[in-house]
C-alpha positions in Angstrom: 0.0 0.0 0.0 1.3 3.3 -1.3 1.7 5.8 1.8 -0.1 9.6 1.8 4.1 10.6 1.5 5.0 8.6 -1.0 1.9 10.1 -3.1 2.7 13.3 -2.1 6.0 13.4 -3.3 4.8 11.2 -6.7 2.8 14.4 -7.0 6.3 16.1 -7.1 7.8 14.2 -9.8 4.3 14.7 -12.3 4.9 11.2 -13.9 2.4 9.9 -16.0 3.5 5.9 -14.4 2.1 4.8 -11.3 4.7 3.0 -8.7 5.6 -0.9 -9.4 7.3 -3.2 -7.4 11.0 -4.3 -8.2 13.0 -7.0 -7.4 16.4 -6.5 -7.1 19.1 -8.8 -7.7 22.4 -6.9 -8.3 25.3 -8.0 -10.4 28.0 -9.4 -8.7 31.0 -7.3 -8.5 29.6 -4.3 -9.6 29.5 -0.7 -7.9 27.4 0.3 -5.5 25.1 3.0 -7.3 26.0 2.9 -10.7 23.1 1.9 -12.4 23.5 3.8 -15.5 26.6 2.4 -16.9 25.7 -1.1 -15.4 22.0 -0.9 -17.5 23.3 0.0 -20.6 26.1 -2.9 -20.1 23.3 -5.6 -19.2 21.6 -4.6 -22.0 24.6 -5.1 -24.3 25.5 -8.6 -23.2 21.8 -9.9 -22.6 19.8 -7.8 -24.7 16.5 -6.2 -23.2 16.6 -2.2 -22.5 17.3 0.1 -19.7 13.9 1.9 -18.0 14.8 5.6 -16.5 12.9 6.8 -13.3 12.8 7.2 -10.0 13.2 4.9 -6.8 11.1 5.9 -4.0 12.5 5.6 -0.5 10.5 6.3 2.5 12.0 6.4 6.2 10.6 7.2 9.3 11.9 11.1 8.8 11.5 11.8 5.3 10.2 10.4 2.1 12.6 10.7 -1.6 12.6 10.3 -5.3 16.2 8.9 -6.7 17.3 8.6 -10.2 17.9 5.5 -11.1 17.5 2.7 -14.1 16.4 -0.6 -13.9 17.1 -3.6 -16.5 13.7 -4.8 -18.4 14.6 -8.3 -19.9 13.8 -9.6 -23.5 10.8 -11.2 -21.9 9.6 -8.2 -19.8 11.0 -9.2 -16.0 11.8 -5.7 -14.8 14.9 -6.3 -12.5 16.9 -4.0 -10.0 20.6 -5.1 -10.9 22.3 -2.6 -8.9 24.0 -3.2 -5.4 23.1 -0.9 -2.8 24.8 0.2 0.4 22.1 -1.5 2.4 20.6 -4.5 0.0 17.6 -4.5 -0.5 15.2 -7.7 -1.7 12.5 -5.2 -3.6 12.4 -1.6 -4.6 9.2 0.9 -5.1 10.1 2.2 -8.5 8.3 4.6 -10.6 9.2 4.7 -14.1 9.5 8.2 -16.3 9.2 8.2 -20.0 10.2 11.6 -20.5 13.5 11.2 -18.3 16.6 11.5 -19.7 20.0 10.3 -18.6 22.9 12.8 -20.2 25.8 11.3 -18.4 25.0 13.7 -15.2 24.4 13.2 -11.3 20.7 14.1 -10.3 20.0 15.0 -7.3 17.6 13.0 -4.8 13.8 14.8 -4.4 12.9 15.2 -0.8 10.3 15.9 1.7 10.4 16.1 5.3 7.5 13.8 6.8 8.7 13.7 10.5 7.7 17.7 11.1 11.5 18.0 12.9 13.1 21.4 11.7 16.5 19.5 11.9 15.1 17.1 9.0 14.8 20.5 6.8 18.2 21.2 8.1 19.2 17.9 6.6 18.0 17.7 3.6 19.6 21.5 2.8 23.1 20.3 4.2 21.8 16.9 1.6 21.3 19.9 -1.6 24.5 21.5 -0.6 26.6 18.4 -0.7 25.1 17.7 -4.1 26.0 21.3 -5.4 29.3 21.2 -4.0 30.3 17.5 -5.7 28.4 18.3 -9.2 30.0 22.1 -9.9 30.7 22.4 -12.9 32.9 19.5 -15.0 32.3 17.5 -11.7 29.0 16.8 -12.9 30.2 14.6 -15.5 32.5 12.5 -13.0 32.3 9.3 -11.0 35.1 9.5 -9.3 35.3 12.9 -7.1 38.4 14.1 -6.0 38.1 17.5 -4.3 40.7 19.5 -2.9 41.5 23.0 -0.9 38.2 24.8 0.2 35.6 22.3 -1.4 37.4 19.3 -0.1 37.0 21.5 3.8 33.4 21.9 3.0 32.8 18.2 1.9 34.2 17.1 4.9 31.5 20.0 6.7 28.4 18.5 5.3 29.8 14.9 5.5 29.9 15.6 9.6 26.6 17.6 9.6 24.4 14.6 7.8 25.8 12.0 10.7 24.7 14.8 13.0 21.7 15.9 12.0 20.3 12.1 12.1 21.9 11.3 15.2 20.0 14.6 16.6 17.0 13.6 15.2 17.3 10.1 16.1 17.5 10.9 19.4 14.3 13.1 19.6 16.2 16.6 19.9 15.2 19.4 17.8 16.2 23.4 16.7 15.3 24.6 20.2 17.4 21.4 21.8 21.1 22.1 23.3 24.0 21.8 20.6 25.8 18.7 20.7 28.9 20.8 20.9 28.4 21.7 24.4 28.6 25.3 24.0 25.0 25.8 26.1 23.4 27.4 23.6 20.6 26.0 21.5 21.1 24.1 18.5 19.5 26.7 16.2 21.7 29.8 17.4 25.0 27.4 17.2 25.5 25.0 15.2 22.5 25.4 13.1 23.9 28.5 12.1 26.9 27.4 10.9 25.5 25.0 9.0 22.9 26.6 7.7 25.6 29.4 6.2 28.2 26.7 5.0 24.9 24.9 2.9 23.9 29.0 1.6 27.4 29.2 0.9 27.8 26.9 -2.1 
């Protein structure tokens, strides 16, 4: 059963396909989230096509829309062949017709469901990340090597995600103390650091 999230944010991607089930069974050896290049290479040695759209994840603090292709077979099977970082037996997928892949990162659609202001925090630390890794040629990249000033602020937003969803894990929120110990409130701290380093990109 499809969650009032999930169809709020499939209400934020304006597909014309309604959500399918997907079982995945990823390729041995292969990367973890690299479906692109993997598709295309399935569909070279077994035939079939690659299907563009969007794999819906839902946790308890927010619901989001990824990128992603799946593998349909010369008989139809549509298959998830790409490893994750946590596997997965299933995915909800929701394919897009008028998606095009050109070789570039998209980023991840979000929408905070847990009504925590620290989730918003999240996901803006989540868009600044994105900006920071895909400026410019580094859009066109897989492997992301960053140095001087971007390669401080990568390791910025890298620390904020782990504590953003340790805060919010937790049950703390803007008005909570800052983990740093400083006694002031999350939202005068550290929240406004972060919040200027994520502006700042």
């Amino acid at each position: 059963m499809i969650s009032d999230h999930v169809k709020t944010l499939l209400g934020e991607l304006e597909s014309e396909s309604s959500p399918i089930t997907v079982t995945c069974v990823p390729e041995v050896g292969a990367q973890i989230n690299d479906c692109f290049p993997l598709v295309e290479a399935k569909v070279v040695s077994h035939g079939g096509e690659s299907v563009l759209g969007w794999h819906i994840r839902e946790t308890k603090i927010l619901v989001e829309a990824i990128f992603h292709a799946i593998w349909k077979s010369s008989d139809g099977e549509l298959v998830d062949i790409s490893p994750k970082p946590v596997p997965e037996k299933e995915i909800l997928f929701v394919p897009d017709a008028n998606a095009i892949y050109e070789g570039r990162q998209v980023d991840n659609i979000r929408i905070n469901i847990s009504g925590n202001r620290l989730v918003d925090d999240l996901i803006e630390v989540c868009e600044a990340s994105y900006r920071l890794k895909n400026k410019g040629e580094r859009a066109f990249q897989h492997a992301l090597t960053l140095t001087g000033n971007d390669a401080k602020a990568h390791q910025v937003f890298e620390s904020a995600k782990l504590i953003l969803e340790m805060m919010v894990q937790q049950g703390l929120n803007h008005q909570s103390s800052c983990f740093c110990n400083s006694g002031k409130k999350y939202k005068v701290c550290h929240g406004k650091i972060f919040n200027r380093a994520a502006k700042s990109i």
